[in-house]
Backbone bond lengths (Angstrom), bond angles and torsions (degrees), N, CA, C in turn:
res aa  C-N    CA-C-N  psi(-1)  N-CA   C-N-CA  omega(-1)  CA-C   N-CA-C  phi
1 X - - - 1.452 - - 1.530 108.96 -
2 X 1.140 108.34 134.26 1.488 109.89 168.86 1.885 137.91 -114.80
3 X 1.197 104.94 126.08 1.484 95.33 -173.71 0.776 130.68 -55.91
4 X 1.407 141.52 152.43 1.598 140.23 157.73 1.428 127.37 -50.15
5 X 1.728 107.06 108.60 0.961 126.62 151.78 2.011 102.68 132.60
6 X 1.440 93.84 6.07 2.187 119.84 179.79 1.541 96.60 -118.23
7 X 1.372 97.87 74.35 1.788 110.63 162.63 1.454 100.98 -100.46
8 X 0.835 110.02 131.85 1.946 130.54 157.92 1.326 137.56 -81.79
9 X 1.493 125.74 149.74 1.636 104.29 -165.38 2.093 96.01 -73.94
10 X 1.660 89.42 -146.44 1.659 108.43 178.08 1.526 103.11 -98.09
11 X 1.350 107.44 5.00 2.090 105.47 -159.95 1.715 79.85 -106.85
12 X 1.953 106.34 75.56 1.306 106.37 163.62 2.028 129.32 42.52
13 X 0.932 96.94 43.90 1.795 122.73 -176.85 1.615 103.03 32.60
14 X 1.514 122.98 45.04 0.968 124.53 177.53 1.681 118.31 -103.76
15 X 1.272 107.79 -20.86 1.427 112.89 164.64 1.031 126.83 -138.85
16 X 1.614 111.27 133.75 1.246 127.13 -150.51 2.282 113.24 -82.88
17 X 1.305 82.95 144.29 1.740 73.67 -176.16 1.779 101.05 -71.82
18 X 1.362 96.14 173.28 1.603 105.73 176.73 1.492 105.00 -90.46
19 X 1.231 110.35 135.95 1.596 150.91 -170.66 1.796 83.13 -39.59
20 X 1.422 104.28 122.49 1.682 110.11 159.17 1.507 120.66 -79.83
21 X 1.249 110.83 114.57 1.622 115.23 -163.81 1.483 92.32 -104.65
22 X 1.483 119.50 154.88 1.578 133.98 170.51 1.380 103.64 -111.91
23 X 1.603 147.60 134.56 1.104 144.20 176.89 1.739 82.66 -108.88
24 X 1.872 135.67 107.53 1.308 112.45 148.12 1.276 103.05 -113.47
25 X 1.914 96.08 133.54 1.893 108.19 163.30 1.840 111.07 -84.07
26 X 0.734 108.38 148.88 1.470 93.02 165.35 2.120 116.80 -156.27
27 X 0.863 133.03 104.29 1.010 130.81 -178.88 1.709 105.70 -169.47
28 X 1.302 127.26 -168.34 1.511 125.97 -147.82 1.759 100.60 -126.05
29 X 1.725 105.11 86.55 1.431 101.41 178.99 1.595 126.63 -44.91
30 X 1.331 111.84 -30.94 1.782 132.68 177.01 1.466 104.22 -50.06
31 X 1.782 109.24 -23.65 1.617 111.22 169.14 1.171 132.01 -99.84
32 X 1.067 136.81 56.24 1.714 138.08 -177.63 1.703 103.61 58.20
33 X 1.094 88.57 -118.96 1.732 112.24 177.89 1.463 111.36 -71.41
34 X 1.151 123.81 -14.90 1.384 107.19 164.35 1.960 128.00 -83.46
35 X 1.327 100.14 7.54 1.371 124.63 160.80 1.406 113.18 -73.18
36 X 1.392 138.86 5.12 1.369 118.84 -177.46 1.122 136.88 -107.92
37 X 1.284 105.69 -7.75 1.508 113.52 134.78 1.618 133.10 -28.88
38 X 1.364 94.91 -80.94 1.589 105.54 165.57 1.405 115.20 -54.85
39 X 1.317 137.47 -19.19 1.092 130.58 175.95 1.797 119.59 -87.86
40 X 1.317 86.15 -16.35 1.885 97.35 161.02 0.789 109.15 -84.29
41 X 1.305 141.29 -25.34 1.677 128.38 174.05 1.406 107.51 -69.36
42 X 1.446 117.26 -55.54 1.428 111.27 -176.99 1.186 111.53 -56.81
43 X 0.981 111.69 -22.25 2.143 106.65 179.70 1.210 91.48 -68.98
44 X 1.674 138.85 -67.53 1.148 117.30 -165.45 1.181 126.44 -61.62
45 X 1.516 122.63 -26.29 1.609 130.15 170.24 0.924 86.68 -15.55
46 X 1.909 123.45 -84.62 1.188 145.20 -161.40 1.376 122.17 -20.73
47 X 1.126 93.52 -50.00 2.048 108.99 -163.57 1.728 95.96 -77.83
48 X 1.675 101.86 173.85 1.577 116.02 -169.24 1.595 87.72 -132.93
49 X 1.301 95.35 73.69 2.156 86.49 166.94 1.465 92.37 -107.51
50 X 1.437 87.11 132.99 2.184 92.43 149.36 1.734 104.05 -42.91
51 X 1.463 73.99 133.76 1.631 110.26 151.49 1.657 111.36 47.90
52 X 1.463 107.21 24.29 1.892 113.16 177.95 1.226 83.48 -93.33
53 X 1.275 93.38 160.67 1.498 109.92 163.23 1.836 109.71 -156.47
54 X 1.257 119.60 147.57 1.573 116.53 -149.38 1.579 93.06 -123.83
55 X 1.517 121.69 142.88 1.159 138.72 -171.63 2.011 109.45 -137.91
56 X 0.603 103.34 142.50 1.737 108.95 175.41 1.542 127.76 -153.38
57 X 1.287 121.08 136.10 1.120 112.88 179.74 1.349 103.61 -171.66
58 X 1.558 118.04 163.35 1.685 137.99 178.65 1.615 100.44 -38.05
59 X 1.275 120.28 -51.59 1.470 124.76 -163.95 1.540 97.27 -174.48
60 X 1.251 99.23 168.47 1.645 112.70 179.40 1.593 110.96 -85.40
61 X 1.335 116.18 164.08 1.461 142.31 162.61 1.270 136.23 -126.90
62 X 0.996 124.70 145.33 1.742 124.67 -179.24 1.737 96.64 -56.42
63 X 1.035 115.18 -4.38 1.816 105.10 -174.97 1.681 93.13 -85.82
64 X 1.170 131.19 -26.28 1.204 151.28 -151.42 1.350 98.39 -75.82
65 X 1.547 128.53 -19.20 1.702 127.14 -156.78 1.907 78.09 -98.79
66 X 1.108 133.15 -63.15 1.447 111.74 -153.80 1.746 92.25 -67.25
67 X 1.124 142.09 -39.31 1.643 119.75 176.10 1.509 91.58 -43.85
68 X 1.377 133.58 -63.33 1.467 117.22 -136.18 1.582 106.78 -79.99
69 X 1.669 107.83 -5.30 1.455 118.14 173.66 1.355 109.77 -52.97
70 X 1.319 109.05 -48.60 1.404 108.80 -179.28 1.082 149.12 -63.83
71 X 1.515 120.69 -1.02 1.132 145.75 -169.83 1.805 109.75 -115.44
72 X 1.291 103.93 160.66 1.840 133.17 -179.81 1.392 99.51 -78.00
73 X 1.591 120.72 -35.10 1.543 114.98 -160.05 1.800 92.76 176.59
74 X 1.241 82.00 146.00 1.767 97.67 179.55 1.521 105.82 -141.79
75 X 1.667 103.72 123.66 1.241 119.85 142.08 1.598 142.19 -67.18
76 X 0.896 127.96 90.67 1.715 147.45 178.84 1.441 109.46 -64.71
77 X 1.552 111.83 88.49 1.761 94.89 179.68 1.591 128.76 -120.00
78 X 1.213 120.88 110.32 1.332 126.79 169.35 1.280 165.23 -130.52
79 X 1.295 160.90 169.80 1.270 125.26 161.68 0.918 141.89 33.06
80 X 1.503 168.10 154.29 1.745 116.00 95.99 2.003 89.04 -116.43
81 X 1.208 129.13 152.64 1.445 126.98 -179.77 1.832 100.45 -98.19
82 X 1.114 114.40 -6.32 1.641 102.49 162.36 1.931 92.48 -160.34
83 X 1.461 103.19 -171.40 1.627 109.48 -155.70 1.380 121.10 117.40
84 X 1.278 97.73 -153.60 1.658 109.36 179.61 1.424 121.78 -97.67
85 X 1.159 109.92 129.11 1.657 118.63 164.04 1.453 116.49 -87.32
86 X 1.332 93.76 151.90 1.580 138.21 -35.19 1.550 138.13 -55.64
87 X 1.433 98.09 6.43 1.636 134.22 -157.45 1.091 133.56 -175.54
88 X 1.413 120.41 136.61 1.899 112.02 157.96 1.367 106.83 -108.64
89 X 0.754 108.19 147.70 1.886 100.60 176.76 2.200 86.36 -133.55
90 X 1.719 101.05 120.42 0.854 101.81 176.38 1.761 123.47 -146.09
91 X 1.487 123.71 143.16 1.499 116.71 178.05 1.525 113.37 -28.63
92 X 1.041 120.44 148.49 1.667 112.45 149.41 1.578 112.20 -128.41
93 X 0.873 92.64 128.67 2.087 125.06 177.18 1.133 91.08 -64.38
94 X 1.577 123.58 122.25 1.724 116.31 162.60 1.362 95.24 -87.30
95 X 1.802 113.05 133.79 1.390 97.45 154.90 1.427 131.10 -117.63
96 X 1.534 113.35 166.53 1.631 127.49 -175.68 1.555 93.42 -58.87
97 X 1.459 96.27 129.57 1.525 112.73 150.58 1.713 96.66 89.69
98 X 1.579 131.78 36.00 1.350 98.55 -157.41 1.645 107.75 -91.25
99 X 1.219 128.86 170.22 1.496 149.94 -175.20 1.269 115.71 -96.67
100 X 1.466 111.23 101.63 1.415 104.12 -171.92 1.701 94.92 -154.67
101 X 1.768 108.64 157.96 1.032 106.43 -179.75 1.714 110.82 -109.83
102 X 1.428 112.72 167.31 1.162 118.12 -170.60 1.885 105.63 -33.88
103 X 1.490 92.14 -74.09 1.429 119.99 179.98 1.747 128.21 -36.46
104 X 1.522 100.54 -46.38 1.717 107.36 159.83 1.336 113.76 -142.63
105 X 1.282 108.21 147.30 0.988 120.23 -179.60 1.787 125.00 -132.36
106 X 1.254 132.81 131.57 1.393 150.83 -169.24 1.386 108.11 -57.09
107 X 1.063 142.97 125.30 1.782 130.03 149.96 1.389 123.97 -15.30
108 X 0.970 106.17 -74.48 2.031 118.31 170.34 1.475 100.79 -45.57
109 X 1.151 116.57 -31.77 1.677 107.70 -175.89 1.870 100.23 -89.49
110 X 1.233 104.75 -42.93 1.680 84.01 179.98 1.562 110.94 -68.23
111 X 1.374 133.06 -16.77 1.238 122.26 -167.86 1.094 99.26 -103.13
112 X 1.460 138.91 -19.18 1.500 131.22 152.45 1.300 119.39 -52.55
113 X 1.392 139.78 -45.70 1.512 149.35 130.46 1.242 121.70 -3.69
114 X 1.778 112.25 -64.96 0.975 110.38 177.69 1.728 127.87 -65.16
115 X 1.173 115.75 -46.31 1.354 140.99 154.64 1.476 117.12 -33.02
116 X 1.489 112.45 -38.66 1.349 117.66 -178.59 1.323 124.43 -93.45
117 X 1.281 117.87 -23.87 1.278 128.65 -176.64 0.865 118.89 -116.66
118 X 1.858 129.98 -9.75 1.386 127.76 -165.80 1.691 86.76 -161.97
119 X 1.391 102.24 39.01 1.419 96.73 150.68 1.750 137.57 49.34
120 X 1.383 93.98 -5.61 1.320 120.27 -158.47 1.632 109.44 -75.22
121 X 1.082 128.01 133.29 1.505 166.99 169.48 1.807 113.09 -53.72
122 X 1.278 106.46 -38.85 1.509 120.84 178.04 1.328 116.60 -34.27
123 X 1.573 92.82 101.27 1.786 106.13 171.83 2.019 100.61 -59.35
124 X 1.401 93.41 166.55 1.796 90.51 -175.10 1.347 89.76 -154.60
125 X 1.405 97.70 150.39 1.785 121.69 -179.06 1.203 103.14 -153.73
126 X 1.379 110.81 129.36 1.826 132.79 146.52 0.952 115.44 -79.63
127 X 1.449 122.92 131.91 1.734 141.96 -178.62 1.425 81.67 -130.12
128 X 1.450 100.89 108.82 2.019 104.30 168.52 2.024 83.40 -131.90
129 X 2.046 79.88 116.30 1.711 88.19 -178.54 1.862 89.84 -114.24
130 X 1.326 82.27 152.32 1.569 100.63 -160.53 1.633 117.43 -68.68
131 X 1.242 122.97 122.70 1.532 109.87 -167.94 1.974 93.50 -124.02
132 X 1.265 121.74 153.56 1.135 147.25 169.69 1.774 137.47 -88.95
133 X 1.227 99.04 -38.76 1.698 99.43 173.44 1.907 93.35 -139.22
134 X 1.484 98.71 151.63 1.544 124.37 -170.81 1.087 100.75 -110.83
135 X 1.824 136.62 1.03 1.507 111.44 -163.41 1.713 132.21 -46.11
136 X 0.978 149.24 128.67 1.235 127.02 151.16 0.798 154.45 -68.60
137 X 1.187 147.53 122.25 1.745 154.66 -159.37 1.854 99.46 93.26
138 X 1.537 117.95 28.93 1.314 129.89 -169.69 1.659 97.63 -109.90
139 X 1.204 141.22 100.96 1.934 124.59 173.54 1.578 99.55 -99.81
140 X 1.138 122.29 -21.23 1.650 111.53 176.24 1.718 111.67 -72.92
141 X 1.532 106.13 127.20 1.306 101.37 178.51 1.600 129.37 -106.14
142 X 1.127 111.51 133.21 1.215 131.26 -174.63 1.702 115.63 -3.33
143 X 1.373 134.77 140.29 1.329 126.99 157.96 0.987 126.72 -29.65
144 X 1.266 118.31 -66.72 1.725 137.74 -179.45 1.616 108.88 -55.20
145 X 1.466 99.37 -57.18 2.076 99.76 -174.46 1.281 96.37 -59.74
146 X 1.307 134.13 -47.41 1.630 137.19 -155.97 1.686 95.48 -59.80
147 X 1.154 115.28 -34.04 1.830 118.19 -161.83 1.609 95.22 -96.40
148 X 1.513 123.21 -20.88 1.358 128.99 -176.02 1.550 105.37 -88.14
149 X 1.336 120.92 -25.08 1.546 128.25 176.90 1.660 105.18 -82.85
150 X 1.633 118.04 -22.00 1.451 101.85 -170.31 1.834 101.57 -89.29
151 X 1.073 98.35 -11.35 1.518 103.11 170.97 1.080 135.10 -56.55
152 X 1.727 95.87 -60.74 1.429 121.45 157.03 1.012 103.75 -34.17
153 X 1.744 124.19 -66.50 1.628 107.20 -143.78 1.816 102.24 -74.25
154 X 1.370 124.71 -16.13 1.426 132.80 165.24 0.936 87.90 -36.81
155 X 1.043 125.48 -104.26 1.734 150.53 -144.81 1.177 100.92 -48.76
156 X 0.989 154.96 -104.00 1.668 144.35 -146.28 1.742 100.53 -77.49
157 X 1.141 134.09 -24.70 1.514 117.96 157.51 1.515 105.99 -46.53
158 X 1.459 108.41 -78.87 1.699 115.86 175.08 1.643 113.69 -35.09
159 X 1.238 125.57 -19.67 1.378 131.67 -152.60 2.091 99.47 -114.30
160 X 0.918 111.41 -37.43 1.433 135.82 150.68 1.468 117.21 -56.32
161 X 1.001 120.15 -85.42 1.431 135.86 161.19 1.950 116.40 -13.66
162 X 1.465 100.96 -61.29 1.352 113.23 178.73 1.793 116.21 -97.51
163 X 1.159 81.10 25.65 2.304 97.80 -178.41 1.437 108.71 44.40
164 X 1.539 127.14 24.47 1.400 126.24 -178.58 1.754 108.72 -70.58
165 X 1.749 109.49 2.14 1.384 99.49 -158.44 2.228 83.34 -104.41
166 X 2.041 88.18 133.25 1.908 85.35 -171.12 1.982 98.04 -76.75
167 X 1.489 81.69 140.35 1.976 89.86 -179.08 1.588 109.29 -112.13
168 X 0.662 110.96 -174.16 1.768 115.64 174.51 1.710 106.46 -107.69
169 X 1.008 108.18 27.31 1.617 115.44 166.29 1.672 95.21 -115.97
């Protein structure tokens, strides 16, 4: 019997497929720097890694836990309006019982979701890359975030790339 999320090829269940990764950006391009999320996803659109797959949107939803069911490991990428430069890239703890409303929803809360209802295995990470101005009705992003997003996409491409990211395979 095999667990969810340890599928095997046809070459006699001897080698294992590569880890299904989720790249989601999510934040509000119409806002300066709060577009860079979504703008890490489209970078990865771009790229040809095994087994990523890229998601984007305004903000998250409880619909959001069975996508992230499906996956080995998920990247969470957004914002952060103060912190570390150019980035934190960090675990996220799903937790029991979490508080969330229809409308938005937290990381820890979608991967608590996922975990809870779909049983799911899905390692989880926050990438909150550092952005500077919020204007609205602004989609060009800032000097600084623009050079803080190409970093980002270094780092967990490079980090992806060389399987340093832990999966549930």
């Amino acid at each position: 019997m095999m667990r969810k999320g340890c599928s095997l090829t046809a070459d006699h269940g001897k080698t294992p497929q590569a880890p299904r990764i989720l790249v989601f950006g999510f934040g509000n391009p119409s806002r300066q720097d709060d577009g860079l999320g979504p703008a890490l996803a489209a970078a990865f659109e771009g790229m040809d890694l095994p087994g990523v797959m890229v998601d984007s949107n305004y903000q998250l939803t409880v619909e959001d836990a069975a996508t992230v069911a499906e996956y080995d490991a998920v990247v969470f990428a957004d914002a952060a309006t103060e912190g570390s430069e150019p980035f934190s890239f960090e675990p996220i703890v799903a937790r029991p019982n979490p508080s969330f409303s229809t409308h938005s929803v937290q990381p820890d809360a979608v991967m608590s979701l996922a975990r809870d209802l779909f049983d799911a295995e899905t390692i989880g990470y926050m990438l909150a890359i550092r952005g500077y101005s919020f204007e609205p009705f602004v989609s060009e992003l800032t000097e600084k975030a623009g050079q803080n997003l190409r970093e980002a996409i270094e780092f967990v491409s490079a980090a992806i790339r060389a399987g340093r990211l832990r999966t549930a395979r």
